[in-house]
C-alpha positions in Angstrom: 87.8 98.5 111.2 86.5 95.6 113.3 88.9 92.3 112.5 88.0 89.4 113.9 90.5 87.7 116.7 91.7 85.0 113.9 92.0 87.8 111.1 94.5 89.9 113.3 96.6 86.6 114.1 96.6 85.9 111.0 98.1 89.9 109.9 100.8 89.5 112.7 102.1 86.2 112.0 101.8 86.7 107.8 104.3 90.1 108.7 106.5 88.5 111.3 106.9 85.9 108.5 107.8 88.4 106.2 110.4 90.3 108.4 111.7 86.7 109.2 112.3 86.4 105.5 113.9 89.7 105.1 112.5 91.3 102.3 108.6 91.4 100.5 107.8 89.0 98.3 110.4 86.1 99.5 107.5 84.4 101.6 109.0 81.2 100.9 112.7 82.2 102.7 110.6 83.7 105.1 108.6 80.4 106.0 111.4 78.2 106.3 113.5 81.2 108.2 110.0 81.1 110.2 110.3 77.2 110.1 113.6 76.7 111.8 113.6 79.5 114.7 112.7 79.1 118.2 109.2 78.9 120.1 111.3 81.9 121.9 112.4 83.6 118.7 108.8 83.4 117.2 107.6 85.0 120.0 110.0 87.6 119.9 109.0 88.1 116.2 105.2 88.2 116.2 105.6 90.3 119.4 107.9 92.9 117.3 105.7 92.6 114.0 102.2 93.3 116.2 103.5 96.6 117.8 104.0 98.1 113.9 100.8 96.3 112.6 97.7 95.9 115.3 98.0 99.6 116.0 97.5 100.5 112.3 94.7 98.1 111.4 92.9 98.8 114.7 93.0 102.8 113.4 91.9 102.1 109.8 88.2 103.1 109.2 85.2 101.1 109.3 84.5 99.3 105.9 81.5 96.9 104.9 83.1 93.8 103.9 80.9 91.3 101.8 81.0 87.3 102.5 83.6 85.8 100.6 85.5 88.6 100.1 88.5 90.3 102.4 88.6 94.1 103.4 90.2 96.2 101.1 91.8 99.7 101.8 93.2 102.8 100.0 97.1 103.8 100.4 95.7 106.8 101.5 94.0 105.1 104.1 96.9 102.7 105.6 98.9 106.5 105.2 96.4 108.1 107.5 96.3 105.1 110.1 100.3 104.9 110.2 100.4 108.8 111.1 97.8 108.4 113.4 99.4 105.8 115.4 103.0 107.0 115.2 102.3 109.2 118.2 104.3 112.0 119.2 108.1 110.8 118.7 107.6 111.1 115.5 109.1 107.3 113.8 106.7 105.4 116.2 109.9 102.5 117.4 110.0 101.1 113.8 113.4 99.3 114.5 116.7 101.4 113.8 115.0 104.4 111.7 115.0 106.6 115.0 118.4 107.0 114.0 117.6 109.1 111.2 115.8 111.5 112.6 113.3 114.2 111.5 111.2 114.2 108.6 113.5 111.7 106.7 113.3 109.3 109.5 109.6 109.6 109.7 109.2 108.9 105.8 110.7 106.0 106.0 108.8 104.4 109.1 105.6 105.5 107.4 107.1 103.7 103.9 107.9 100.9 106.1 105.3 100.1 108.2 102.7 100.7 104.4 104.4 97.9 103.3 104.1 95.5 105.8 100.3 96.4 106.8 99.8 96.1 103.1 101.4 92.5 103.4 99.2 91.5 106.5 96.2 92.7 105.0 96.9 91.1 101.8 96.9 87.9 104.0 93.6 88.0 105.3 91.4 85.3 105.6 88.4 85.6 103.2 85.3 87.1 105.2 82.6 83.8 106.0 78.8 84.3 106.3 78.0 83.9 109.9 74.5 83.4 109.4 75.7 80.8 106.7 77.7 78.8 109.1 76.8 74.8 109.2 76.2 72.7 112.1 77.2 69.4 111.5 74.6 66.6 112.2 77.0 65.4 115.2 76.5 68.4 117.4 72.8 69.0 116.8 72.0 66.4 119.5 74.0 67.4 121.9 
């Protein structure tokens, strides 16, 4: 799939908010957790978050996605792209599930890593028209 630069900014910093906040679906404790830490810390975070997300929605297949509307994938699909891009030590770095080990381990940095892709994705600008885009009167005489 081909994101733009802004839509894969936009992934990374919606799931480093989310693993600020702790847990899905507390976006609001995760932007004022996301609020109150460092310039250094953020950094940190959206650094962390990008090397479990970017490699997954960079692996995820090509999809036509309409104006005004934002790409949409399968579970099945996220599924495939997470095994692809675990590579061969089987749980990928997803943060303290190495110490599981084995298939168990690997189930649960697939389950893990579903979840916050399906997060970013689900916070993904809406697609805009490039040929629709407006020039505003100011610029047109430059």
């Amino acid at each position: 799939m081909r994101f733009t630069e802004h839509e894969l900014t936009v992934a990374v910093t919606a799931a480093a908010k989310i693993v600020a906040g702790g847990k899905i679906g507390r976006r609001g404790k995760g932007e004022e957790k996301w609020e109150s830490m460092s310039r250094l810390d953020r950094y940190h975070l959206l650094d962390a978050a990008g090397s479990q997300v970017l490699p997954v929605m960079l692996a995820l297949p090509d999809v036509e996605v309409e104006a005004g509307t934002r790409p949409a994938f399968t579970d099945e699909q996220i599924g495939a792209a997470i095994e692809q891009t675990l590579g061969e030590g089987g749980v990928g770095g997803v943060g303290g599930v190495g110490r599981l080990g084995g298939k168990l381990g690997q189930r649960v940095a697939v389950a893990a890593r579903l979840t916050l892709v399906r997060a970013a994705l689900a916070e993904l600008p809406v697609r805009q028209d490039p040929d629709g885009l407006v020039v505003p009167d100011t610029l047109e005489d430059l």
